[in-house]
Residue frames as qw, qx, qy, qz and C-alpha x, y, z in Angstrom:
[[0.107, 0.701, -0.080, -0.700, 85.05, 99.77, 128.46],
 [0.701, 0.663, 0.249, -0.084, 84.29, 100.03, 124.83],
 [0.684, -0.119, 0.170, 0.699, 86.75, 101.05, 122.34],
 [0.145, 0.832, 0.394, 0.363, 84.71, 103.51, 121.32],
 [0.343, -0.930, 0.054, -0.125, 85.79, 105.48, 124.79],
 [0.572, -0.568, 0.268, 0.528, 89.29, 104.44, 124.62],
 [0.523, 0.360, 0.449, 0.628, 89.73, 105.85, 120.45],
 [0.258, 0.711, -0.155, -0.635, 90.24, 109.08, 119.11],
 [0.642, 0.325, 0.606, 0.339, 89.96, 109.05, 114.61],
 [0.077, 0.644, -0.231, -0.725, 90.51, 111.31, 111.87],
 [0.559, 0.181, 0.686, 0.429, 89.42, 110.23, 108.32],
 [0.189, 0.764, -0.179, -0.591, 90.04, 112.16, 105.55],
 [0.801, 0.481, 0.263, 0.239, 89.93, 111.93, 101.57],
 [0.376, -0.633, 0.323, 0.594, 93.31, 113.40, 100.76],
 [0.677, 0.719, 0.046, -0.150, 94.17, 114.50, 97.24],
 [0.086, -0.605, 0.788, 0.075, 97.79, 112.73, 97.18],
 [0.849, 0.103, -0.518, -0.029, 98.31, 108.66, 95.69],
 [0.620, -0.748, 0.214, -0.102, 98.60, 106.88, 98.73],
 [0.865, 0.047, -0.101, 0.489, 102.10, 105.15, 97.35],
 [0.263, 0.565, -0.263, 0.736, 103.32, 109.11, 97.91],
 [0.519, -0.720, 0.109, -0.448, 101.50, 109.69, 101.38],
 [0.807, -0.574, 0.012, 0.140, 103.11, 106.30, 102.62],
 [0.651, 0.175, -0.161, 0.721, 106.54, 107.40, 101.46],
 [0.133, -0.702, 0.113, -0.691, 106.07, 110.58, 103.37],
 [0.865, -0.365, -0.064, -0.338, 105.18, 108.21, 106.23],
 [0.952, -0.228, 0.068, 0.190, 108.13, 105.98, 106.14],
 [0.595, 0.449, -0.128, 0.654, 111.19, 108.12, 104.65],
 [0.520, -0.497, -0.470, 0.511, 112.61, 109.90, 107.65],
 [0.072, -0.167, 0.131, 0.975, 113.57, 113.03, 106.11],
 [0.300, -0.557, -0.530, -0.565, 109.55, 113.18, 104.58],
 [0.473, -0.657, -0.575, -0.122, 107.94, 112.68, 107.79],
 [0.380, -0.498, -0.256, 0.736, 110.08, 115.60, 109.45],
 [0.068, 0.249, 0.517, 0.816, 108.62, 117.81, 106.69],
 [0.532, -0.295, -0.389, -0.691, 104.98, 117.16, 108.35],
 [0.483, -0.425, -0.764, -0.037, 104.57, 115.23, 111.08],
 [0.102, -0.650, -0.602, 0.451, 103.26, 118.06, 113.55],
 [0.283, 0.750, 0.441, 0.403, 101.48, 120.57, 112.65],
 [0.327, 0.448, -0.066, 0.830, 103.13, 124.31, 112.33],
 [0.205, 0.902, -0.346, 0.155, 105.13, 125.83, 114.23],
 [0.761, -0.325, 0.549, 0.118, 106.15, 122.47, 115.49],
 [0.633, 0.599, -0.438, -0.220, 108.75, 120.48, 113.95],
 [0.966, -0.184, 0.176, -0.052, 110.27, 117.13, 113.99],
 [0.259, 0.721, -0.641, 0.044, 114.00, 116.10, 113.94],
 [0.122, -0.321, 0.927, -0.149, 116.30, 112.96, 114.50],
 [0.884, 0.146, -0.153, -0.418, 113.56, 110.64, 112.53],
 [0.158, -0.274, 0.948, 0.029, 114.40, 106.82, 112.93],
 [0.902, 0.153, 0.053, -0.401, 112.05, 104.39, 110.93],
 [0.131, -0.248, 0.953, 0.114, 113.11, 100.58, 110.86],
 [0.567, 0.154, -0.199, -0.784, 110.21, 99.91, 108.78],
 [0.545, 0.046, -0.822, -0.158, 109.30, 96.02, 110.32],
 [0.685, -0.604, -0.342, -0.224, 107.33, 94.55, 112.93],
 [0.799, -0.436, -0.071, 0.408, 109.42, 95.22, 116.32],
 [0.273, 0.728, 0.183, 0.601, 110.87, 98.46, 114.15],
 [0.178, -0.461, -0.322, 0.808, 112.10, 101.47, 115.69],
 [0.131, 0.754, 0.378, 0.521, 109.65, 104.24, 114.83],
 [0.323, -0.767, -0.243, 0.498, 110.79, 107.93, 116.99],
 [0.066, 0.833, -0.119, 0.537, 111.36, 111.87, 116.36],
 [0.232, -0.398, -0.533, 0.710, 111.76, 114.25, 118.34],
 [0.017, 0.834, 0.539, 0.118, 108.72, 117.26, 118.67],
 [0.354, 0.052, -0.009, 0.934, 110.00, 120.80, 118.53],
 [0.017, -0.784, -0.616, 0.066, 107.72, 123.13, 120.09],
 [0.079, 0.917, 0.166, 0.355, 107.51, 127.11, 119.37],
 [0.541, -0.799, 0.144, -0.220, 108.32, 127.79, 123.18],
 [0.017, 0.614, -0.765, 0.191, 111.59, 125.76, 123.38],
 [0.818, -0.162, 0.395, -0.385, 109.34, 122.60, 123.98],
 [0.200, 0.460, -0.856, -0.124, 111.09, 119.18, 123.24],
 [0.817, -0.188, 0.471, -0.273, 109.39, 115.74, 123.67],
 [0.015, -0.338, 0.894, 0.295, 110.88, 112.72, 122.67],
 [0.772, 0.114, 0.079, -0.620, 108.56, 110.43, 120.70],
 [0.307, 0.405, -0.815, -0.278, 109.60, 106.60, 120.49],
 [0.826, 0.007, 0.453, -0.335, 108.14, 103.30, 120.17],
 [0.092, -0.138, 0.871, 0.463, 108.11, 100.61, 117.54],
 [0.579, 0.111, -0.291, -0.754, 105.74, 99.14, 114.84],
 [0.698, -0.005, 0.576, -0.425, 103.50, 96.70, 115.49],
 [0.647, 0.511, 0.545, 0.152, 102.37, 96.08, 111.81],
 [0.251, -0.486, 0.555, 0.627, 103.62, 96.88, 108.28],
 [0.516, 0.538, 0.639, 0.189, 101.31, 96.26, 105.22],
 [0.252, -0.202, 0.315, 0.892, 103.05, 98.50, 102.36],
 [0.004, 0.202, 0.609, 0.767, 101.10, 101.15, 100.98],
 [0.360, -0.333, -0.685, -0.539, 98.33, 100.16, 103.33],
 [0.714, -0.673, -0.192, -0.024, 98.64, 99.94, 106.98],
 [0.235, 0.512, -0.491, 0.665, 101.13, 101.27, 109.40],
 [0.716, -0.638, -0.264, -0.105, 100.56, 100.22, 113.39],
 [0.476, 0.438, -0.423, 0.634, 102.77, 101.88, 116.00],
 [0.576, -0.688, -0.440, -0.041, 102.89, 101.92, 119.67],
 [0.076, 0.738, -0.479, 0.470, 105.00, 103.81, 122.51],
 [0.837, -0.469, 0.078, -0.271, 104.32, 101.02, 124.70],
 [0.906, -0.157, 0.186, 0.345, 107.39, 99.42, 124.04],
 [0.204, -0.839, 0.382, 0.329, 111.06, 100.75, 123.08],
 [0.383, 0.669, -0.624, -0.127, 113.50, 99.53, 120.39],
 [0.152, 0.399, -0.866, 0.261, 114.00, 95.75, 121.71],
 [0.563, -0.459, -0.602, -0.332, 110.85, 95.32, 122.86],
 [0.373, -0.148, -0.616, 0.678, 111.67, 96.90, 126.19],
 [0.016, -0.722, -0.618, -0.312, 108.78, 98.35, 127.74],
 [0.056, 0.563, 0.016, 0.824, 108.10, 102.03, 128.20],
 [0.110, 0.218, 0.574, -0.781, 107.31, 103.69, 132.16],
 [0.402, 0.420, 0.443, -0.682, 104.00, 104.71, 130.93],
 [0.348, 0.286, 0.796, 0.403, 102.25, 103.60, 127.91],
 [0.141, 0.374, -0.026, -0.916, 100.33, 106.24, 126.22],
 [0.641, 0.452, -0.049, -0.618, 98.72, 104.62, 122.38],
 [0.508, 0.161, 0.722, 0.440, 98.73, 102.26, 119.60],
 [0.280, 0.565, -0.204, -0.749, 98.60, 104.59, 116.43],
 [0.610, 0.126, 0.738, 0.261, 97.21, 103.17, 113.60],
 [0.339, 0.636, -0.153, -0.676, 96.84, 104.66, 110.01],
 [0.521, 0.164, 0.698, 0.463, 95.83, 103.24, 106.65],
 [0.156, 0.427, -0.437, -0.776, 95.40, 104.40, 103.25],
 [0.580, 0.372, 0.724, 0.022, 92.70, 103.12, 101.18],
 [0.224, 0.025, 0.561, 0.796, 93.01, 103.73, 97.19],
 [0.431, 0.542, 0.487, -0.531, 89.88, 105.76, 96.05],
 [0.490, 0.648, 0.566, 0.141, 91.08, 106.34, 92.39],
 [0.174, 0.866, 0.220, 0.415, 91.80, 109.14, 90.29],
 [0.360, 0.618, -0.229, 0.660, 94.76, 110.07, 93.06],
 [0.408, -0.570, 0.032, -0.713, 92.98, 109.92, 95.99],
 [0.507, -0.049, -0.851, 0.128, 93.34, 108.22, 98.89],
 [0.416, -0.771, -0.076, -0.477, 91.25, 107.93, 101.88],
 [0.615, 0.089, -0.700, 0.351, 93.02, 108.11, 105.39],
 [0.608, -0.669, -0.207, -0.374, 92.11, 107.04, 108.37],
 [0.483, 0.282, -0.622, 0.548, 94.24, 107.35, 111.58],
 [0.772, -0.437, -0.420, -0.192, 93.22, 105.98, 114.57],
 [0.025, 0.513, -0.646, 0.565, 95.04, 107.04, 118.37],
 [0.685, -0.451, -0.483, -0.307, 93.86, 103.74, 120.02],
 [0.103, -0.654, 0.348, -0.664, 94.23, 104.18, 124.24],
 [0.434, -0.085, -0.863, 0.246, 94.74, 101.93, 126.84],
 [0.004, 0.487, 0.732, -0.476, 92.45, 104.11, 129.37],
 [0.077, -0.794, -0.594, -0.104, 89.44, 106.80, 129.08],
 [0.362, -0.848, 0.039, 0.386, 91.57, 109.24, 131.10],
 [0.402, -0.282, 0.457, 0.742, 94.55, 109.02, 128.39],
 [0.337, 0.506, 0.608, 0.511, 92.10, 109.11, 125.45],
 [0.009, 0.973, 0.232, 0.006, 89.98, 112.24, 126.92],
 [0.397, -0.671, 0.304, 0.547, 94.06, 113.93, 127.89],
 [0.563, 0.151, 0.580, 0.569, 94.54, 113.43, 124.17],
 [0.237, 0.691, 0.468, 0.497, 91.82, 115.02, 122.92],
 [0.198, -0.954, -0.015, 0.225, 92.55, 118.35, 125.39],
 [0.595, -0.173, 0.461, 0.636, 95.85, 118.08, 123.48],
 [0.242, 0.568, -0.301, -0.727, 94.73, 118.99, 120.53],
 [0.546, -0.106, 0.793, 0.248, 94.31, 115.55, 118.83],
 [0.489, 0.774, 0.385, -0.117, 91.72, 116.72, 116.29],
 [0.117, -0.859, 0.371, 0.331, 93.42, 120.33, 115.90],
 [0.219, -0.704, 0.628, 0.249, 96.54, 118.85, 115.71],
 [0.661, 0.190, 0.714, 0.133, 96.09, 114.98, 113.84],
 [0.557, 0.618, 0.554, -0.018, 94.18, 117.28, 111.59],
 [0.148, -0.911, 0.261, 0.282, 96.51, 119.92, 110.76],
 [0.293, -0.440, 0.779, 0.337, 99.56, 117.45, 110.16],
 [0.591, 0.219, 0.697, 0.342, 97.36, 115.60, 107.70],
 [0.367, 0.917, 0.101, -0.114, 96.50, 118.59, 105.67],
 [0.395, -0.751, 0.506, 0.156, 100.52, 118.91, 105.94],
 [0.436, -0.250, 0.819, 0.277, 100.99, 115.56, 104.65],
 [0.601, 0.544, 0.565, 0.156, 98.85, 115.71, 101.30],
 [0.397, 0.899, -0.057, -0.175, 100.44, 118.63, 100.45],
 [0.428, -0.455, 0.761, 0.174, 104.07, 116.85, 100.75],
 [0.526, 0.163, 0.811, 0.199, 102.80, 113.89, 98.81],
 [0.523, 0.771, 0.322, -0.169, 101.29, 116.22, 96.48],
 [0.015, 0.906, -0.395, -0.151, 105.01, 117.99, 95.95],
 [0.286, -0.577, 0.715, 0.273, 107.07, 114.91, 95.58]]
């Protein structure tokens, strides 16, 4: 299989410096501000901002819905790159069911702007297509509209 059929993507020019988008990104109390898109919300952030990192919420849904979201970071390039997976717990202990490797960078365009691309990369076809009946678009596309207006506020 390609990676083409195991990726979902989302790139967007945001009107936010990306030194504010990744602090929205990495300051726990930011990224419960924004990371899903309304009427979800996010609580009990944990970032350990280093390879092998804890990165988890939790997802607050409308309906009383609750998922727990943890994994760790893969990669760490301030400003520029973020890589996170669920494949693996705090410790490097691995998860019952793997789900993604998120990836997201920030490229400077200038004049405030940054473009960003964020990448849900899947381990099968069947998880990637379950993503995208999620909402991944929708929803990816939502929270980043979310997050440039954050970074635009702080």
């Amino acid at each position: 299989m390609s990676e083409q059929q195991h990726a979902l993507e989302l790139i967007l020019d945001l009107d936010a410096p990306r030194e504010k988008l990744w602090r929205c990104w990495t300051e726990p109390k930011l990224l419960e501000k924004w990371f899903c898109p309304k009427p979800w919300y996010v609580s009990d952030s944990r970032i350990d901002l280093r390879p092998g990192g804890e990165f988890s919420c939790r997802m607050h849904g409308p309906n009383g819905e609750e998922f727990p979201n943890t994994g760790v970071f893969l990669e760490v390039v301030p400003n520029e790159r973020l890589v996170t997976t669920d494949a693996f717990h705090p410790g490097w202990k691995p998860t019952g069911r793997p789900f993604m490797v998120a990836e997201v960078t920030f490229e400077d365009l200038g004049g405030g702007r940054t473009r960003y691309h964020a990448q849900a990369l899947h381990w099968t076809k069947e998880a990637r297509e379950e993503h995208e009946r999620m909402g991944f678009h929708e929803g990816w596309g939502k929270a980043a509209k979310q997050l440039e207006e954050l970074a635009k506020s702080i």
